[in-house]
ChimeraX commands (.cxc) that place a marker at each C-alpha (Angstrom):
marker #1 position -10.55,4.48,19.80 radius 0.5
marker #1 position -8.98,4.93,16.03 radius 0.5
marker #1 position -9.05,2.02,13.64 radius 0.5
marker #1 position -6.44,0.52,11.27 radius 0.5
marker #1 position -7.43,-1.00,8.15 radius 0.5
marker #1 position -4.21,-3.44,6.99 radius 0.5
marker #1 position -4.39,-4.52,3.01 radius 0.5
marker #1 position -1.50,-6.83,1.89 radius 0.5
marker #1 position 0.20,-6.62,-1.17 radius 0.5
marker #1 position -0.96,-8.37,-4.60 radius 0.5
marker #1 position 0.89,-12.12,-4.19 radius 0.5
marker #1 position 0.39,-12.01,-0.31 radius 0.5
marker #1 position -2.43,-12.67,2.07 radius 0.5
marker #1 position -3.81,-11.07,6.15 radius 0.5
marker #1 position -0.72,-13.08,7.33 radius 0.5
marker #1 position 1.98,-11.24,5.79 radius 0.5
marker #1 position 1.08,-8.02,8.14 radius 0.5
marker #1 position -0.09,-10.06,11.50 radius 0.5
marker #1 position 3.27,-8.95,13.05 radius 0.5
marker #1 position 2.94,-5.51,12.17 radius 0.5
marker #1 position -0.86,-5.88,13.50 radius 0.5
marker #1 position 0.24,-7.31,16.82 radius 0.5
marker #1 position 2.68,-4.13,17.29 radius 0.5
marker #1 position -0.51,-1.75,16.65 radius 0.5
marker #1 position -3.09,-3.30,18.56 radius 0.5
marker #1 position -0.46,-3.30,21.42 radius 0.5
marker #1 position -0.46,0.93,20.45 radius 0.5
marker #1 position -4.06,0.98,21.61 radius 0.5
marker #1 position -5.77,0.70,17.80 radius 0.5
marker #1 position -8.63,-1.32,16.64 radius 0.5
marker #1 position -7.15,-3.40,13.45 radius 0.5
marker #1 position -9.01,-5.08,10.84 radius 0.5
marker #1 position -6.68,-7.49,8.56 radius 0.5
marker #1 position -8.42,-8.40,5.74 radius 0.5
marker #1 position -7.83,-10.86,2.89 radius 0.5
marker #1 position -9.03,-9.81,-0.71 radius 0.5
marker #1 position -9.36,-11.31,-3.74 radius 0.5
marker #1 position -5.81,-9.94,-4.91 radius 0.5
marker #1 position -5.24,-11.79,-7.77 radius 0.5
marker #1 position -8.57,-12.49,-9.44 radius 0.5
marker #1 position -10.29,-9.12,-9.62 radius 0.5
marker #1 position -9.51,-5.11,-10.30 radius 0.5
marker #1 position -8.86,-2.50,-8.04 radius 0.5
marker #1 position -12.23,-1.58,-8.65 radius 0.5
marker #1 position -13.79,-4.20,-7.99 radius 0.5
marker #1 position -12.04,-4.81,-5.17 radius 0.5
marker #1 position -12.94,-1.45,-3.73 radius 0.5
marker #1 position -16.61,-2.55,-3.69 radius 0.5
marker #1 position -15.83,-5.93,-2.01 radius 0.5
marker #1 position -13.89,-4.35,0.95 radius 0.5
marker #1 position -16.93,-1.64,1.48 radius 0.5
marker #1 position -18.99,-4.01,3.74 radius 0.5
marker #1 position -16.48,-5.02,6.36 radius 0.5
marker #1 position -14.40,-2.24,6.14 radius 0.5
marker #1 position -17.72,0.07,6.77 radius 0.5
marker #1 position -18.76,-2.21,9.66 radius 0.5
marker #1 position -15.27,-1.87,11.20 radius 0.5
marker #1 position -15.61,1.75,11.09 radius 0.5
marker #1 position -18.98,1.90,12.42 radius 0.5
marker #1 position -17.54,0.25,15.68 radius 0.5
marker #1 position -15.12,2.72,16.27 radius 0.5
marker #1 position -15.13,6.73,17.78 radius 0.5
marker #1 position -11.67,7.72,16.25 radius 0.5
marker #1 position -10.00,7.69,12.79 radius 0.5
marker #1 position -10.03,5.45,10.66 radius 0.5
marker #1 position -6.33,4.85,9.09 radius 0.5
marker #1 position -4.79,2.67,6.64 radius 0.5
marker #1 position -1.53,0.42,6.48 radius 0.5
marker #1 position -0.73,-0.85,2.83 radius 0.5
marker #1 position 1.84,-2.71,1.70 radius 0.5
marker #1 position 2.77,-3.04,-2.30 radius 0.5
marker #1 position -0.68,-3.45,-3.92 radius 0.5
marker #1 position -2.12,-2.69,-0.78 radius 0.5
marker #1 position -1.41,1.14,-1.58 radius 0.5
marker #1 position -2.92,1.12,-4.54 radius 0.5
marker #1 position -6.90,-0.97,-3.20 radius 0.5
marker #1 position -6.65,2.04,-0.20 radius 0.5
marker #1 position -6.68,4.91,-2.67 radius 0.5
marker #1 position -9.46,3.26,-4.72 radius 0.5
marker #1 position -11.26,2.95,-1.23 radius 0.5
marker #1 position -11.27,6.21,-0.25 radius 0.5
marker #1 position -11.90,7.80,-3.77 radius 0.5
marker #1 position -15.24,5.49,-4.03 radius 0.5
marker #1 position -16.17,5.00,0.05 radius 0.5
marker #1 position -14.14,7.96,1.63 radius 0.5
marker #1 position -14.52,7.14,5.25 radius 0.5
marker #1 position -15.81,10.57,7.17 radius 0.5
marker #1 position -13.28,10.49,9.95 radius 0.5
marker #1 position -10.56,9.53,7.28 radius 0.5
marker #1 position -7.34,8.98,9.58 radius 0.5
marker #1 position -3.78,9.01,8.12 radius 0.5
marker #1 position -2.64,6.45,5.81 radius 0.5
marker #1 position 0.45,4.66,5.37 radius 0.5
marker #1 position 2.29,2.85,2.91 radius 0.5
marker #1 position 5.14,0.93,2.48 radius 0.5
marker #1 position 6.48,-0.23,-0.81 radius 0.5
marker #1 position 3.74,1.02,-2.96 radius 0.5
marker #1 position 3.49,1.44,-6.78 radius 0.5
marker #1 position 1.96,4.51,-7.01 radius 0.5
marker #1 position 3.53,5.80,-10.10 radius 0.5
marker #1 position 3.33,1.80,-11.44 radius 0.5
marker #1 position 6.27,-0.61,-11.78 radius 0.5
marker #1 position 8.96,-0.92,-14.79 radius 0.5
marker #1 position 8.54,-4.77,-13.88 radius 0.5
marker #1 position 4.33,-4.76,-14.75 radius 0.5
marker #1 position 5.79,-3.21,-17.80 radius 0.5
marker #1 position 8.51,-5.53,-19.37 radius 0.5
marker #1 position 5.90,-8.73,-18.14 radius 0.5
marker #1 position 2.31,-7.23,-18.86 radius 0.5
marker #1 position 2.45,-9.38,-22.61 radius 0.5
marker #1 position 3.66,-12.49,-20.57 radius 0.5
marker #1 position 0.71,-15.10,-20.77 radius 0.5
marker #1 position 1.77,-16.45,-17.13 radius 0.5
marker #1 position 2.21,-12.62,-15.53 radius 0.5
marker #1 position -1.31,-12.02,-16.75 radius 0.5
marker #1 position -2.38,-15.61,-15.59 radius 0.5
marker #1 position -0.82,-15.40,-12.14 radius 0.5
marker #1 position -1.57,-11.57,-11.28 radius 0.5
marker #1 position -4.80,-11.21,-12.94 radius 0.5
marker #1 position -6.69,-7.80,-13.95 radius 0.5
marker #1 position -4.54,-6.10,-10.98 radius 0.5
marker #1 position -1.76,-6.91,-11.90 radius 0.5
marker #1 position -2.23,-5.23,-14.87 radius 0.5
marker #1 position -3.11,-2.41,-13.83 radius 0.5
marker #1 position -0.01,-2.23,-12.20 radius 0.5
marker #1 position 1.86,-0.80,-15.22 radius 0.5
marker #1 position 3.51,3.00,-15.60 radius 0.5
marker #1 position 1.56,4.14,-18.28 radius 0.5
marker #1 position -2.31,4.82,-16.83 radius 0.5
marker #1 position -4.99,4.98,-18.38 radius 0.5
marker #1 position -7.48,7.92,-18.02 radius 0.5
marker #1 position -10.15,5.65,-16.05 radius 0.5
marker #1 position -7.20,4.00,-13.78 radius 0.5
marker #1 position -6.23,7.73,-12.61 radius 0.5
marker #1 position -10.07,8.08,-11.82 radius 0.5
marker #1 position -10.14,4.83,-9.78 radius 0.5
marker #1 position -7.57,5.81,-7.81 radius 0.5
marker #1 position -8.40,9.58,-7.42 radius 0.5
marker #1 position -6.38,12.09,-6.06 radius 0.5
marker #1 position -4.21,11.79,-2.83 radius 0.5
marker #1 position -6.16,14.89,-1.02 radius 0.5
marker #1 position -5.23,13.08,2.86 radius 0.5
marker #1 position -2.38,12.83,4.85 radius 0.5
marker #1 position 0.00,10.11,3.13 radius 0.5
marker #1 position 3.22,8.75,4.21 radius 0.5
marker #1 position 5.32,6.95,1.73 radius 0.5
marker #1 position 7.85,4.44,3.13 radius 0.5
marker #1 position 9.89,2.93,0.16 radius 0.5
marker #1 position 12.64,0.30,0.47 radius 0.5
marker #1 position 16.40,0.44,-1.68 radius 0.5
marker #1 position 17.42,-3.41,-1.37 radius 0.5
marker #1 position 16.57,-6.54,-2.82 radius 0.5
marker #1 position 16.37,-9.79,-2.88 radius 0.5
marker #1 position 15.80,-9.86,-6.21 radius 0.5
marker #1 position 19.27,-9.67,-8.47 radius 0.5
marker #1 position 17.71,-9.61,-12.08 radius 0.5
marker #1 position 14.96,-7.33,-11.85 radius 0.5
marker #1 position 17.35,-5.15,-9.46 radius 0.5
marker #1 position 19.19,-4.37,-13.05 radius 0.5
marker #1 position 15.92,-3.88,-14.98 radius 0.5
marker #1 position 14.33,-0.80,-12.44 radius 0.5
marker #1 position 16.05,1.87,-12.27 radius 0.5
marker #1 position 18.07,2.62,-9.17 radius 0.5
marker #1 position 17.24,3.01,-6.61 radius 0.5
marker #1 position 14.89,0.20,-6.25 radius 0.5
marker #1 position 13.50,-2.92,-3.95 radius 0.5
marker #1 position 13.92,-5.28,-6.47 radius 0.5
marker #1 position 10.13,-4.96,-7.66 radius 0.5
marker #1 position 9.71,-1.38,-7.39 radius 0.5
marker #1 position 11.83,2.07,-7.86 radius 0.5
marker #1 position 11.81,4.51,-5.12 radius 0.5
marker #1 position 10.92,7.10,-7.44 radius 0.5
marker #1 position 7.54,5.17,-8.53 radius 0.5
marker #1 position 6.83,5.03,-4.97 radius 0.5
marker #1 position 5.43,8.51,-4.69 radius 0.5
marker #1 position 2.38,9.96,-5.44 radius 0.5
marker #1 position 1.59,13.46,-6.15 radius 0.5
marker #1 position -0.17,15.28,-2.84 radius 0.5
marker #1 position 1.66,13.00,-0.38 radius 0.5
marker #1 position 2.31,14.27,3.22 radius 0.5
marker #1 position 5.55,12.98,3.92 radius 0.5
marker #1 position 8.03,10.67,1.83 radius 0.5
marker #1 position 11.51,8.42,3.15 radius 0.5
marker #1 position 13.28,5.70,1.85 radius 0.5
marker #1 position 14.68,2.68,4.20 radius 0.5
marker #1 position 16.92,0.03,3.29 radius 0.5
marker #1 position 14.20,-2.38,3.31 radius 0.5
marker #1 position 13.96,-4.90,0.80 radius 0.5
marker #1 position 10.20,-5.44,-1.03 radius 0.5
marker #1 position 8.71,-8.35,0.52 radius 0.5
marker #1 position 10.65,-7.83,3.89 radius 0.5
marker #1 position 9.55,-4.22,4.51 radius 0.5
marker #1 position 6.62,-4.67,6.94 radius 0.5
marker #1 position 8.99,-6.47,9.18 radius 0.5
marker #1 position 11.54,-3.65,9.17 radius 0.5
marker #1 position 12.32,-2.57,12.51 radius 0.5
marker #1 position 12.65,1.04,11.48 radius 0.5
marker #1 position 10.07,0.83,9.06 radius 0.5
marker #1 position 7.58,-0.23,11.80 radius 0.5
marker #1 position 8.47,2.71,13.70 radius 0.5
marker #1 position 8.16,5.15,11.21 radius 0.5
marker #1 position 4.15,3.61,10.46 radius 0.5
marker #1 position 3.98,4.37,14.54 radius 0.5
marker #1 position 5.04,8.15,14.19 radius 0.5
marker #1 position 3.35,8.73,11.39 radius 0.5
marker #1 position -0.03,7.25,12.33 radius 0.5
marker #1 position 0.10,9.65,15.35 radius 0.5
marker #1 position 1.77,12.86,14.36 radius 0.5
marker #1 position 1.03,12.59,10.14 radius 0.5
marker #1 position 4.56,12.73,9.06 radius 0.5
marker #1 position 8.01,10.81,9.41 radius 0.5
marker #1 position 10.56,10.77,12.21 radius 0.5
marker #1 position 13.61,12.80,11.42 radius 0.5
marker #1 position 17.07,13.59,13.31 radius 0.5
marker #1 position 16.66,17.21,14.81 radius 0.5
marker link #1:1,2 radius 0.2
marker link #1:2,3 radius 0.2
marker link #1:3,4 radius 0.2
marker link #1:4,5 radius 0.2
marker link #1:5,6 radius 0.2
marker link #1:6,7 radius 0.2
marker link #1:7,8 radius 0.2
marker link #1:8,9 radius 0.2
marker link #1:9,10 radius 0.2
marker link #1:10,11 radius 0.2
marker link #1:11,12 radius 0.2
marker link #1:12,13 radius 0.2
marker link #1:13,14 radius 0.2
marker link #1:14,15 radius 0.2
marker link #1:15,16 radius 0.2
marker link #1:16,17 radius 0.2
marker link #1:17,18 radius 0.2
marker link #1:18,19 radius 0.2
marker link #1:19,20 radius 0.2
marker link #1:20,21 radius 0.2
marker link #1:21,22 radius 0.2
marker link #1:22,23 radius 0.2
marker link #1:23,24 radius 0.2
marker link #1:24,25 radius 0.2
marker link #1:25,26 radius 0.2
marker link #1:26,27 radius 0.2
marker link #1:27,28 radius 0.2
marker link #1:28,29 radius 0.2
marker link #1:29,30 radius 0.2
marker link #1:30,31 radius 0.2
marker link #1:31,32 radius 0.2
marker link #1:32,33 radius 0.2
marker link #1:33,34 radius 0.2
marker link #1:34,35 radius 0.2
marker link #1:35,36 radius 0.2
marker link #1:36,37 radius 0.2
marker link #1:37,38 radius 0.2
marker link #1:38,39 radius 0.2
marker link #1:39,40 radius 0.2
marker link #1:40,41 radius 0.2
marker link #1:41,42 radius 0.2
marker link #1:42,43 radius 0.2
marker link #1:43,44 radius 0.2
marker link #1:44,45 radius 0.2
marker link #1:45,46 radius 0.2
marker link #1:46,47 radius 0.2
marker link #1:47,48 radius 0.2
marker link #1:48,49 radius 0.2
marker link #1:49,50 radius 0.2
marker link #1:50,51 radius 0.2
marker link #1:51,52 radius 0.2
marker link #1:52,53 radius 0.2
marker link #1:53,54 radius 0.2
marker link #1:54,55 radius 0.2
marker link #1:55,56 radius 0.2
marker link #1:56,57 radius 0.2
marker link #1:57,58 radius 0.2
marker link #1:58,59 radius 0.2
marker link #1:59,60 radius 0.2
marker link #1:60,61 radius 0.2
marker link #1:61,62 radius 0.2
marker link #1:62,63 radius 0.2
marker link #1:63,64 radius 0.2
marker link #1:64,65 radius 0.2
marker link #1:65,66 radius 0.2
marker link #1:66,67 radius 0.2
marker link #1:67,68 radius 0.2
marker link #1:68,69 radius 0.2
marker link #1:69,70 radius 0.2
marker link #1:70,71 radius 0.2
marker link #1:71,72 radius 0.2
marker link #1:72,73 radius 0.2
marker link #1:73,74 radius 0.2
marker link #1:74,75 radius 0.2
marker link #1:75,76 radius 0.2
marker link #1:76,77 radius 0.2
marker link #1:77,78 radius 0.2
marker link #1:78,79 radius 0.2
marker link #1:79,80 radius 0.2
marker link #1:80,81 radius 0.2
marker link #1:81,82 radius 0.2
marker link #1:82,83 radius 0.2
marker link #1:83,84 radius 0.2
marker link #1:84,85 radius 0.2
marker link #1:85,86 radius 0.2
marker link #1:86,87 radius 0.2
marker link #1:87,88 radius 0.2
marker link #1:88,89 radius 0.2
marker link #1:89,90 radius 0.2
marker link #1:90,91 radius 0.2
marker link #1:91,92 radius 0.2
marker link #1:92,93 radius 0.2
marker link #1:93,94 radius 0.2
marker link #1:94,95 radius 0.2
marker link #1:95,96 radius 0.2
marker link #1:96,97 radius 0.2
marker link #1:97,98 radius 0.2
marker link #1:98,99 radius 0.2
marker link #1:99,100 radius 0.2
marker link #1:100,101 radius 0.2
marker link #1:101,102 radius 0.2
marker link #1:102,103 radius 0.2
marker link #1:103,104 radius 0.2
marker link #1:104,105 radius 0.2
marker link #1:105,106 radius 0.2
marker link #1:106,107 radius 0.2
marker link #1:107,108 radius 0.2
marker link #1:108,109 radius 0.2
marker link #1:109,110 radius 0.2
marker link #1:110,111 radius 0.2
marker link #1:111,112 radius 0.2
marker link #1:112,113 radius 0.2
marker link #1:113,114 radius 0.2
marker link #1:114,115 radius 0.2
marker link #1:115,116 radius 0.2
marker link #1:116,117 radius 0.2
marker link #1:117,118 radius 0.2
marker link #1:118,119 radius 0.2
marker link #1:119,120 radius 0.2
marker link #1:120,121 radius 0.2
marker link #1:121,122 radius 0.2
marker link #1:122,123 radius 0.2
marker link #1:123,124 radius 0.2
marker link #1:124,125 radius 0.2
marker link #1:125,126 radius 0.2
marker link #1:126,127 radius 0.2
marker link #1:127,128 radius 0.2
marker link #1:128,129 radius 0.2
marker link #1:129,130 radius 0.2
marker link #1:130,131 radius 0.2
marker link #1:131,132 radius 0.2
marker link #1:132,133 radius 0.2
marker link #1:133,134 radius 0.2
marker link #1:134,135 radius 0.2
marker link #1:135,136 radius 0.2
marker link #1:136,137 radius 0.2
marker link #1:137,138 radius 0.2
marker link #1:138,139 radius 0.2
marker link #1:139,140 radius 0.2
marker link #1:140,141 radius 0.2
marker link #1:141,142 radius 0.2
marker link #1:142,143 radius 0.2
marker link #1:143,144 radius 0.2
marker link #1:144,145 radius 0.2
marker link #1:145,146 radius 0.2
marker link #1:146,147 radius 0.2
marker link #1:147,148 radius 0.2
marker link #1:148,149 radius 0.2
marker link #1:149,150 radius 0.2
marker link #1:150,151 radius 0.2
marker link #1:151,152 radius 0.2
marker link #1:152,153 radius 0.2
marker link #1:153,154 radius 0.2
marker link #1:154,155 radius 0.2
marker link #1:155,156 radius 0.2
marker link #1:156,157 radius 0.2
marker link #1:157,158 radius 0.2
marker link #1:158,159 radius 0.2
marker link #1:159,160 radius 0.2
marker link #1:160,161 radius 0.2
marker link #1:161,162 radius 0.2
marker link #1:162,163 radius 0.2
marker link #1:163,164 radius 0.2
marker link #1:164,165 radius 0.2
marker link #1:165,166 radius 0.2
marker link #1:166,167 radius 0.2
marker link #1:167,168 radius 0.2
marker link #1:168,169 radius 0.2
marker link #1:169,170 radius 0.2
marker link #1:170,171 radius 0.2
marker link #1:171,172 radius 0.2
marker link #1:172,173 radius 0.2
marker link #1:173,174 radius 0.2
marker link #1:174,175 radius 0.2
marker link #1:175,176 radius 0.2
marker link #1:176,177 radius 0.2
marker link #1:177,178 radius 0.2
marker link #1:178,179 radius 0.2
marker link #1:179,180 radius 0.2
marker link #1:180,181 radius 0.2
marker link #1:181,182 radius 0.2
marker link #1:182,183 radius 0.2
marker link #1:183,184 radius 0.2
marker link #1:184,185 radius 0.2
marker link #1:185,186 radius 0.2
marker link #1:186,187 radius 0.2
marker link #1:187,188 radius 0.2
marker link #1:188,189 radius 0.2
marker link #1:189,190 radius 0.2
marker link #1:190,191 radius 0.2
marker link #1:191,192 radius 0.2
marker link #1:192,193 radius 0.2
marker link #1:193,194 radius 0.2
marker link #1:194,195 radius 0.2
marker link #1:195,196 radius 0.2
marker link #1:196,197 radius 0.2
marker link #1:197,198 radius 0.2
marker link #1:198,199 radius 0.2
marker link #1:199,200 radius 0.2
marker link #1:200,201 radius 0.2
marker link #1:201,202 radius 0.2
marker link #1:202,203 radius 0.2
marker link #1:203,204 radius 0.2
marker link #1:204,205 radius 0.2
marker link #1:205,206 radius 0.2
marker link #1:206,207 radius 0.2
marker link #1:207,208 radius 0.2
marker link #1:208,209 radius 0.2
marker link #1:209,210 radius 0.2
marker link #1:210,211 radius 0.2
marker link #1:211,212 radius 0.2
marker link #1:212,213 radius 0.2
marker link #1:213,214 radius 0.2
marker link #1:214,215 radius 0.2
view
């Protein structure tokens, strides 16, 4: 049987992806959910918290082991699996991610309540990275599908990214260089995971490693 590891995105919690986890466990996978410290440590660090269950989870299985992000989520996966890289590394899915950083992280790093409410993640969230932030998170050398979203809920900060965007992150910041396979929904940022389409495009990919197209 495969596995699917599920991470949640920086302001969220295990909760936020339980639908999505219901769908896949009804596909047949092994899930494991987890909560992490999103707020009050580093991608780093949080790397080396999520080694112990993550590498008991994959001990249990015979398959792949895979990966379902969303937001944040994409960005704890890669630091995984540049420091722990699982050796029957599945495919790995995310939706919403700020690969390439957010415009938003930028205009609020300086705030004093961004910083107090997102923590050391949250500022590492930014466009600009620093050399040992591109070492954290490595290089994408595994089969990656990028599922971005181009509505929002969000009017303001719709009019500070550029376009098109989610309302927290541009569809162009979304990518990463080495990804697999790339589309762009109209999702909305905090919505995405309950997409209908978005869902099914996590399905296809998890099983064929790329995105459904029209013939």
């Amino acid at each position: 049987m495969d596995g699917i590891v599920l991470l949640h995105g920086i302001a969220r919690r295990s909760g936020s992806l339980s639908g999505l986890e219901r769908i896949l466990k009804a596909d047949g996978y092994g899930t494991l959910n987890l909560d992490y410290p999103a707020r009050s440590s580093g991608l780093d660090d949080i790397a080396s918290q999520l080694h112990e269950p993550i590498a008991r989870f994959s001990g249990g299985l015979d398959g792949r082991l895979h990966f379902v992000t969303h937001s944040m989520g994409g960005l704890v996966a890669r630091s995984y699996i540049t420091r722990h890289r699982p050796e029957r590394l599945g495919h790995v899915v995310m939706l919403a991610p700020p690969n390439e950083g957010s415009e938003i992280a930028d205009l609020l790093k300086g705030n004093p309540l961004y910083r107090a409410f997102f923590g050391p993640a949250g500022a590492e969230l930014v466009t600009a990275r620093p050399e040992q932030l591109l070492r954290i998170l490595g290089p994408v050398d595994y089969p990656l599908g990028v599922i971005a979203g181009d509505r929002s809920f969000y009017p303001l900060s719709s009019l500070l990214l550029p376009r098109p965007n989610d309302g927290r992150v541009s569809v162009v910041r979304t990518r990463a260089t080495g990804m697999s396979d790339h589309i762009t929904l109209h999702a909305t940022h905090p919505l995405i995971m309950h997409n209908r389409e978005a869902i099914e495009q996590t399905r296809h990919f998890l099983q064929h490693g790329r995105f459904s197209r029209p013939a």
